[in-house]
N, C-alpha and C positions, 0 to 999 in steps of 0.2 A: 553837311558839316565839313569845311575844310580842315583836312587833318596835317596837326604842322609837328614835327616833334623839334622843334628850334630848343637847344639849349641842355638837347639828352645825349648821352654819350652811348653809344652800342656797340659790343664786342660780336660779330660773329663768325663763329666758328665754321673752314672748311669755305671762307667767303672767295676764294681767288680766283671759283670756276663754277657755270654751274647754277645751279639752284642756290647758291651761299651768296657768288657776284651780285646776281637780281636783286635779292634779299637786302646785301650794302649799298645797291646804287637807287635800290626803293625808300628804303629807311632816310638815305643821305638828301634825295630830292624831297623828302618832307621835314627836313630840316636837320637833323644827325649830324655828328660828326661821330667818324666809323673807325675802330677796330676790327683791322683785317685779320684773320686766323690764318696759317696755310701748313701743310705737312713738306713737302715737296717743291711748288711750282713757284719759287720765287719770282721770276718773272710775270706770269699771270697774275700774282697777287699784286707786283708793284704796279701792273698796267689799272689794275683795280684802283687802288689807291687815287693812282693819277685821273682816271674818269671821276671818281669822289671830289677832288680836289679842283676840277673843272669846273663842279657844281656850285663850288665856295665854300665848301664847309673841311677840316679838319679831318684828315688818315694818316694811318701808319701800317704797315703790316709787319705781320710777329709770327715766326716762325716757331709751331710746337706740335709735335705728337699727342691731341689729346688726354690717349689712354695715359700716358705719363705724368705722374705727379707732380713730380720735380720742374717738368716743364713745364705745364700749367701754371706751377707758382710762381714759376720765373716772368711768365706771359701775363699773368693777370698782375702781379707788381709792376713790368712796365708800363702796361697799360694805364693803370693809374698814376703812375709818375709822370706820362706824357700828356693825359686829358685831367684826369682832378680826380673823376668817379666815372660810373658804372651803372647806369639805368636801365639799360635794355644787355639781354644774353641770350643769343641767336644759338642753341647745340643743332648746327647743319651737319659737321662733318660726318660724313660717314664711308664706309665702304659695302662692296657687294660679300657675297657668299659665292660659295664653287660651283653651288648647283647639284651635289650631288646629296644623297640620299643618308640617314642619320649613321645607318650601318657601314660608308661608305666614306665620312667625313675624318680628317686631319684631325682630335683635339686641339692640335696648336692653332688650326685656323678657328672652331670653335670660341675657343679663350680669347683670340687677337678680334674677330667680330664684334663680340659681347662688350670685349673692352672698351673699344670706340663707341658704339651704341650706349655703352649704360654705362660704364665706370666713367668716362670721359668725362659726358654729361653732369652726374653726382660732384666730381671734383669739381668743377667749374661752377656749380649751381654752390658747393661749399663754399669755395675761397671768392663768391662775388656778394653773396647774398647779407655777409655783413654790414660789407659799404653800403649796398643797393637800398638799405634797411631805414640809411641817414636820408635816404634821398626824397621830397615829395611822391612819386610813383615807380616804381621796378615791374619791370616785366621780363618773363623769362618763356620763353618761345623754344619746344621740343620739335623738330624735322622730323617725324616718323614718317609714317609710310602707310598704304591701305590693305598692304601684306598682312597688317593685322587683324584685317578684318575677316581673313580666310584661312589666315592659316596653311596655306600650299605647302604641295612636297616638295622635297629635293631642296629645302632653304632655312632647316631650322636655326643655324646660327646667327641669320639676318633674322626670320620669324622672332629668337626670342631674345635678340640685340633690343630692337624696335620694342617688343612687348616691356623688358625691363623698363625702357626708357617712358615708355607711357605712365606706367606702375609710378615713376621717382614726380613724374610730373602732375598728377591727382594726389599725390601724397603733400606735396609743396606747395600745390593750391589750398589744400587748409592749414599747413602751416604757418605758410607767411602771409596770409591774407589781412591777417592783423597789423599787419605794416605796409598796407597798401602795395602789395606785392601782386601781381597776378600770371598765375604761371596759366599756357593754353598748349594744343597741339594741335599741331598743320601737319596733316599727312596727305601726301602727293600721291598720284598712281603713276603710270609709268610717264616720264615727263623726256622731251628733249635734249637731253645733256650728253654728255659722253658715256656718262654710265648707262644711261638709258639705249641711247645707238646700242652700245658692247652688249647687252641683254638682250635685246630685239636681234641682231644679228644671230646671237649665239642661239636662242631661242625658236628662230623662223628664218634662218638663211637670209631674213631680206632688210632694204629699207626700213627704217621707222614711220617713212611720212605713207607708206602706204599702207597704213593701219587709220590715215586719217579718215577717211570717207568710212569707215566703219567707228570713228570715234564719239561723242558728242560734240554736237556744236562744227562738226565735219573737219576737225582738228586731234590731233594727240598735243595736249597738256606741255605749255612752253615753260619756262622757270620765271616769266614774271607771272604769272598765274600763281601761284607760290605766296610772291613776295608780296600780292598786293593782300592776301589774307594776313601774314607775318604784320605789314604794316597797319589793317585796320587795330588789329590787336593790341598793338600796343601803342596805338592814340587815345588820344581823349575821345574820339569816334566810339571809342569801346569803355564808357563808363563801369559795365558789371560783368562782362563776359569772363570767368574765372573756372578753370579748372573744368574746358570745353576742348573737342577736337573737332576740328572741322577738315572732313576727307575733300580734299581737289582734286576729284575726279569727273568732273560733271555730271555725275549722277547717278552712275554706273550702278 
């Protein structure tokens, strides 16, 4: 089945670099027109936008602090001033943890983690899911991560960032399912990206890519591996899958 989303509009979060970029220029080659999210790198995200806009379809990028309310409400009203509505809601953004041990950990970094991971997500899944509600289908797409599936030390503010965020996203797949809503989770292992290098470095002193002949598929996990999960999801490719995770790790 070729999967077209021609005529949906999708906002994702954290999209200017990374696993978010893949995500907008996956979504945008099956037909989207994208809402770029960015904290920081306004140039990355306008070079975003401009590969979106190559494609033919409609961008913007909107600069907002998730964890932030105020900014989220400002970002999710321009967004809809500028496309009409809100079909698809990508929560990619995220940040790392310090690595250290729970006895050992900043509260402020604690609170500021979590924030991004789960409050973020919540506000944005709040102030979209009204519109989303008018529309033929809504989907809403959680970035977690396979740290949940182990639980590791030295990472509980990212462990229970990611864990909150899963908890918001099983809880809104039976809420809004009655509205043709379907919320799912893509959780990545350690993938290619910037974040991914700075953790492999910090981690093993070395390379990323030579973790690859010890990975599956004789590869470490690129960010469109990612995206082409995000995109089955939320096509007509995916008539029932609701309220599912699917780990991108090749099998680990």
């Amino acid at each position: 089945m070729q999967v077209s989303l021609k005529g949906r509009v999708a906002l994702v979060t954290g999209g200017s670099r990374g696993i978010g970029r893949a995500i907008a220029l996956s979504l945008a080659e099956a037909g989207a027109d994208v809402a770029v999210n960015y904290r920081r790198d306004e140039g990355a995200a306008k070079e975003t936008v401009a590969e979106i806009e190559k494609l033919g379809h409609k961008a913007r990028a909107y600069s907002a602090s998730v964890e932030n309310w105020d900014e989220d409400v400002a970002m999710v009203a321009g967004v809809l001033k500028d496309f009409g509505s809100i079909s698809i809601l990508v929560n990619n953004a995220g940040i790392a943890s310090r690595g250290n041990a729970v006895a050992d950990t900043d509260p402020a970094e604690m609170e500021r983690v979590v924030r991004v991971h789960a409050f973020g997500p919540h506000y944005l899944s709040k102030l979209v899911i009204p519109h989303m509600r008018k529309e033929k289908r809504g989907d809403i797409i959680m970035i977690s991560s396979v740290a949940t599936k182990g639980m590791g030390p030295n990472g509980a503010p990212y462990n229970m960032g990611k864990a909150a965020m899963e908890a918001l996203a099983l809880t809104l797949a039976k809420e809004e399912r009655q509205h043709n809503i379907r919320t799912n989770i893509v959780a990545p292992s350690l993938t290619v990206t910037e974040m991914g290098i700075r953790l492999t470095k910090a981690r093993t002193g070395g390379d990323i890519h030579k973790l690859d002949a010890s990975s599956p598929f004789g590869r470490v996990s690129v960010p469109e591996d990612v995206a082409a999960a995000v995109t089955w999801l939320v096509s007509d490719a995916n008539p029932y899958a609701n309220g599912q995770k699917i780990n991108i790790d090749g099998g680990i």
